[in-house]
C-alpha positions in Angstrom: 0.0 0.0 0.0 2.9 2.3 1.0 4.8 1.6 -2.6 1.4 2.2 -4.3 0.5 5.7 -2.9 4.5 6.9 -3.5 3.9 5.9 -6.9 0.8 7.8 -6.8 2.6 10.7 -5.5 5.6 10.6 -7.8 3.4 9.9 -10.8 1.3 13.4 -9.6 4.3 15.7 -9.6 5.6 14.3 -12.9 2.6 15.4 -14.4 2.9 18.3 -12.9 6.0 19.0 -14.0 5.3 17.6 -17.6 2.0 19.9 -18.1 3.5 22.9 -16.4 6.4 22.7 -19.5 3.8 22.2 -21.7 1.7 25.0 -20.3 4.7 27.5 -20.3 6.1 26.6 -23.7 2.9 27.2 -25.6 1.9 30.9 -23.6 6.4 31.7 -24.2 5.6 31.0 -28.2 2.2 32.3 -28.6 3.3 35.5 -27.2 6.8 36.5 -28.3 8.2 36.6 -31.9 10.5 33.2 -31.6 7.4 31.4 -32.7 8.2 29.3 -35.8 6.6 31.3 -38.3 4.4 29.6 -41.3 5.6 30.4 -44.6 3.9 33.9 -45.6 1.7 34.2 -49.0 2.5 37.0 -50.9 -1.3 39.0 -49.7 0.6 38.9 -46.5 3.3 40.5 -47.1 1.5 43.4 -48.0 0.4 46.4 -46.1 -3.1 46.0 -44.3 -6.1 47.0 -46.7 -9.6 48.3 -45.3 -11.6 46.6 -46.2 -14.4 48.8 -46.0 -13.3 50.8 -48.8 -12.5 48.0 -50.7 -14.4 46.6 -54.1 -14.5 43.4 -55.0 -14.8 42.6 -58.6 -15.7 39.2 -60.0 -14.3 37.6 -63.3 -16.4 35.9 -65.1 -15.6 31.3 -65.0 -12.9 30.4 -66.3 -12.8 27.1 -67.7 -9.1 25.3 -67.7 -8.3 22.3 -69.5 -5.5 20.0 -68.1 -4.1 16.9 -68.6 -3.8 13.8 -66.4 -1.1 11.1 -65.8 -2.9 9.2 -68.7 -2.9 12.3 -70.9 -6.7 12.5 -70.7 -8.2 15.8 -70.7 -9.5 17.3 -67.1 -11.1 20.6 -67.0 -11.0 22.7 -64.0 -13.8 26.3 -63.3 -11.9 28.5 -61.3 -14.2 32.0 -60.5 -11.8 34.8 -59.6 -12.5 37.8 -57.4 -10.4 40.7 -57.8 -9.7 43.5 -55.1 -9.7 47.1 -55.7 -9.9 50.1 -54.3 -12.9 51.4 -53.7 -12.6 55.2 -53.6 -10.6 55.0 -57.1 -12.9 54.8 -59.9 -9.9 54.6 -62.8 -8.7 51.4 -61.2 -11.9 49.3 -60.9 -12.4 50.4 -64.4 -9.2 49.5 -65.1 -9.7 46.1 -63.1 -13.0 45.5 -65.7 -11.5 46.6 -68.8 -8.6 43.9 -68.2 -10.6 40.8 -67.7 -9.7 39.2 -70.8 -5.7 39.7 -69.6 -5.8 38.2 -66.1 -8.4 35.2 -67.5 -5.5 35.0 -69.9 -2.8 34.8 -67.5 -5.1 32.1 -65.0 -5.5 30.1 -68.2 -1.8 30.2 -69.0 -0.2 29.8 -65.7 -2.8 26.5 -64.5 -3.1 24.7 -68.0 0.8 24.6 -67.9 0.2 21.9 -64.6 -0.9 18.5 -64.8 -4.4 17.6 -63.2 -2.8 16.2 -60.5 -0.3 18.5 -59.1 -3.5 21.0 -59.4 -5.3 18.8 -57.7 -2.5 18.5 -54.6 -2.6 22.0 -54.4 -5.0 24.0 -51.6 -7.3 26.7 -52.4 -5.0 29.4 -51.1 -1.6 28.1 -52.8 -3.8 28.5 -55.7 -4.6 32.2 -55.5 -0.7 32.6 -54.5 0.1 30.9 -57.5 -2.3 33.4 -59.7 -1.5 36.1 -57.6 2.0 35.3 -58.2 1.5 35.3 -61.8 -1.0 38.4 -62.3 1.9 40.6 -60.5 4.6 39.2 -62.7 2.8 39.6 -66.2 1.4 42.9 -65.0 4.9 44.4 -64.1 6.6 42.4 -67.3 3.7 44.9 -69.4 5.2 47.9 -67.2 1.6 48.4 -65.8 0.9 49.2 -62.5 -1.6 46.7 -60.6 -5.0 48.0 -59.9 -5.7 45.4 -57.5 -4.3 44.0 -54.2 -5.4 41.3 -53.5 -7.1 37.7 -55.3 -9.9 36.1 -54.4 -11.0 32.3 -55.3 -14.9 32.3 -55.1 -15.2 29.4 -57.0 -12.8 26.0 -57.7 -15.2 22.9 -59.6 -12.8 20.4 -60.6 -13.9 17.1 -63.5 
């Protein structure tokens, strides 16, 4: 009886111990910077946008065609918001008038990936990837983005 309630005991301030650790590392990284960090998408990396003022501007489908393992055809509908701002007219215009160039550049930049490495990817390393791409076309054309930010509304894969 004696051996089974020092056990007890023992077993009590291990767990003690063992939690308290526990406890202190998790409020020591959840409040200081030496957390490990998650790798950043490139919307986070920019400044902080109200978005109160923003406007948020939908492409119309776009239909992708890719090709599997097998080389059949798969076809992906990807719906794309683009952000603007709101209190600047000439850029949501701007934003509208380019459809045709950033459905271009979502056609270009997915259809160049097999159906199953799109498939792999989640919804936000998708709109990293065309965000990626919009900024890199945009500044190759010396144009100057009137958006910040992408949106996926919409991802139907077949």
């Amino acid at each position: 009886m004696k051996k089974l309630i020092i056990g007890g005991v023992i077993n009590a301030i291990i767990s003690i111990v063992v939690g308290g650790g526990a406890a202190w590392g998790v409020t020591y990284y959840a409040h200081s910077n030496n957390a490990p960090v998650a790798k950043k998408s490139h919307s986070a990396d920019k400044k902080k946008v109200d978005l109160k003022k923003s406007v948020f501007i939908s492409m119309p489908e776009t239909l992708i065609t890719l090709h599997d393992k097998d080389d059949n055809d798969r076809y992906m509908l990807v719906e794309i918001v683009l952000v603007g701002d709101g209190e600047d007219k000439e850029k949501t215009d701007l934003i509208t008038a380019n459809e045709p160039l950033y459905q271009s550049i979502a056609v270009d930049t997915l259809s160049s990936m097999s159906y199953e490495s799109v498939r792999k990817l989640h919804v936000s390393e998708i709109k990293d990837l065309l965000l990626a791409s919009l900024n890199k076309v945009v500044a190759a054309r010396n144009m100057e983005a009137p958006y910040h930010d992408l949106l996926i509304k919409k991802v139907v894969y077949q």
